[in-house]
VOGU-3710 file (C-alpha; in Angstrom, 3 decimals, decimal comma):
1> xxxxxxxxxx> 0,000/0,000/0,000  0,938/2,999/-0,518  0,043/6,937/1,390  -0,746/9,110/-0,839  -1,494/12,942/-0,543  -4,416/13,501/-2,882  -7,846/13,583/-3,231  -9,431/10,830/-4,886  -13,154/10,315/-6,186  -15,211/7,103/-7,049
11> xxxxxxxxxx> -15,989/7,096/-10,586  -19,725/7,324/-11,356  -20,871/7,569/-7,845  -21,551/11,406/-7,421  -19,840/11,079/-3,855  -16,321/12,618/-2,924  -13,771/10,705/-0,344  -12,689/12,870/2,382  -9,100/14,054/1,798  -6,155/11,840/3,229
21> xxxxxxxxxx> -5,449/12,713/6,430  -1,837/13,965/7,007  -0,247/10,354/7,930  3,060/12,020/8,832  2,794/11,851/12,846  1,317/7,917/12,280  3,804/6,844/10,081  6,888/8,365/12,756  5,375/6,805/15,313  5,153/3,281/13,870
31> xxxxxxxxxx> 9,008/3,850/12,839  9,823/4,762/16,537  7,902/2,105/17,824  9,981/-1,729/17,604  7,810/-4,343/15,770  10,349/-7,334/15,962  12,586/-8,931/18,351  16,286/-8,194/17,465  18,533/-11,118/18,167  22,016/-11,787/18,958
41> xxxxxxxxxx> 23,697/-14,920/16,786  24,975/-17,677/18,706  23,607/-18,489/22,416  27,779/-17,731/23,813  27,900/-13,784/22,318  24,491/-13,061/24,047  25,626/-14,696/27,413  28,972/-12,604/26,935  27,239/-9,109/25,958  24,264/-9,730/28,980
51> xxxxxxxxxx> 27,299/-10,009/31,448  29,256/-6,910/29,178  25,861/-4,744/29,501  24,354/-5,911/32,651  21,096/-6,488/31,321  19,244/-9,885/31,480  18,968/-12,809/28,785  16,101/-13,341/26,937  16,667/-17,350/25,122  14,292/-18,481/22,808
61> xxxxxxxxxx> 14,847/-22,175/21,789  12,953/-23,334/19,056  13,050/-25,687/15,564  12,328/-24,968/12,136  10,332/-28,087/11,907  7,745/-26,931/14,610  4,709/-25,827/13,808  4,150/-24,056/17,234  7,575/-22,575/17,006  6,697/-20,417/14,330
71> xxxxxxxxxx> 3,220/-19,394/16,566  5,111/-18,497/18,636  7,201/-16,133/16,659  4,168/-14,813/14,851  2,063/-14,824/18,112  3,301/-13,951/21,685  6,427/-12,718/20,498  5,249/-10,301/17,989  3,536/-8,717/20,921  3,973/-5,172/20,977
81> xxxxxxxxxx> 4,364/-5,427/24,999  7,211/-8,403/24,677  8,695/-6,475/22,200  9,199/-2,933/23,773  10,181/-5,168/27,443  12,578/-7,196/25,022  14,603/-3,690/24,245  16,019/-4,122/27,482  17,043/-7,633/27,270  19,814/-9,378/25,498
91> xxxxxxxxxx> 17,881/-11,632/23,392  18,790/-14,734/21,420  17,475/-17,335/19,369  18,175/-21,146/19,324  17,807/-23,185/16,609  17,482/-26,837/18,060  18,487/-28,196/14,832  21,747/-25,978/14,366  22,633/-25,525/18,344  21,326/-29,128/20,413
101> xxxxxxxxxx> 24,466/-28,571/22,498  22,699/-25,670/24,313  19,608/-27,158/24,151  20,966/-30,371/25,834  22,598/-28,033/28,440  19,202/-25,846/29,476  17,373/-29,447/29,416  15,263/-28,448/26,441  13,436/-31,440/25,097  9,976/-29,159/23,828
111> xxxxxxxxxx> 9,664/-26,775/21,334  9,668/-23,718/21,675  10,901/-23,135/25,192  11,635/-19,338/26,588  14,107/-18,915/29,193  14,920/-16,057/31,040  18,376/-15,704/32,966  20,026/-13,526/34,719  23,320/-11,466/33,223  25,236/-14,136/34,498
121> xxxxxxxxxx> 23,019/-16,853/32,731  21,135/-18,040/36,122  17,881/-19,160/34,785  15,467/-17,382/36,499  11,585/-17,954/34,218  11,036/-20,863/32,061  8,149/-21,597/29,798  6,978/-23,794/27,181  4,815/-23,798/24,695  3,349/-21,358/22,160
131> xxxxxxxxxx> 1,171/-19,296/24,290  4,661/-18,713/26,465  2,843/-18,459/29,453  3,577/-15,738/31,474  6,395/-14,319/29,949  5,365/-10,584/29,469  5,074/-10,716/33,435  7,868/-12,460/34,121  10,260/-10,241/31,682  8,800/-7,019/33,515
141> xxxxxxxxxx> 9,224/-8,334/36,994  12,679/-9,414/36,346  13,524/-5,835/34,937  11,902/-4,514/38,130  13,989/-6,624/40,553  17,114/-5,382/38,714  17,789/-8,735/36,454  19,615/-10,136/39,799  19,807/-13,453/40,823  16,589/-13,650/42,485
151> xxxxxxxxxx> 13,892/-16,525/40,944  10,951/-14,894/39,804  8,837/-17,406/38,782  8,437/-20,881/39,895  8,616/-23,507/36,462  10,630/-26,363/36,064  13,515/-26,555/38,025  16,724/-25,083/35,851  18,676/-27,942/34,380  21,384/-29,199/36,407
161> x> 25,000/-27,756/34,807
//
């Protein structure tokens, strides 16, 4: 689609549409406004820039193959709430396919599976699942209590390292 700035009129219809609205202060808006997670590559380099930054580690583990993976991209993770809370995260993505090392060493044996850790890479939320259960919560209460060690949420226990 495209905005255009003119004034346009239904053939044969004897009736006028109203002229465009200046879409200027819209259009900024949506560009200031995220609509997509940005990740980092490679599950090490996020671990390494959350302890860097200080900021907490949003892990998304996931497989091409799975039909509820790609829900969940399309779905809970295209929220415009996870995405502005996932600003302040360092976020990655892990293909199960490309990456089972890390998957074996979270304990990740469904797809997809969010896990949020601490800088240091204490896990601290876990869900799985499409609907991601509780993650918008869990994200903001884990940016609230600083992104420090403390367990937020209780899920399954964290995988034993």
């Amino acid at each position: 689609c495209e905005v255009r700035d003119e004034h346009a009129a239904r053939a044969g219809s004897g009736w006028r549409i109203p002229p465009v609205v200046d879409s200027a202060p819209l259009l900024q808006a949506a560009a200031a406004t995220p609509t997509a997670i940005e990740y980092v590559e490679g599950f090490e380099s996020g671990l390494r820039r959350a302890a860097e930054d200080g900021r907490p580690l949003l892990t998304v583990f996931r497989a091409a193959w799975c039909r509820w993976s790609a829900e969940l991209g399309q779905g809970v993770l295209a929220d415009p709430r996870i995405v502005a809370l996932s600003r302040r995260f360092v976020c990655v993505a892990v293909d199960a396919d490309r990456d089972a090392a890390t998957c074996r060493l979270f304990g990740v044996d469904r797809f997809p599976t969010v896990l949020l850790c601490d800088a240091s890479g204490a896990e601290q939320f876990r869900t799985t699942g499409s609907a991601a259960a509780g993650l918008a919560d869990a994200m903001a209460a884990l940016l609230e209590a600083g992104g420090g060690r403390r367990r937020i949420a209780v899920g399954r226990p964290p995988a034993a390292r």
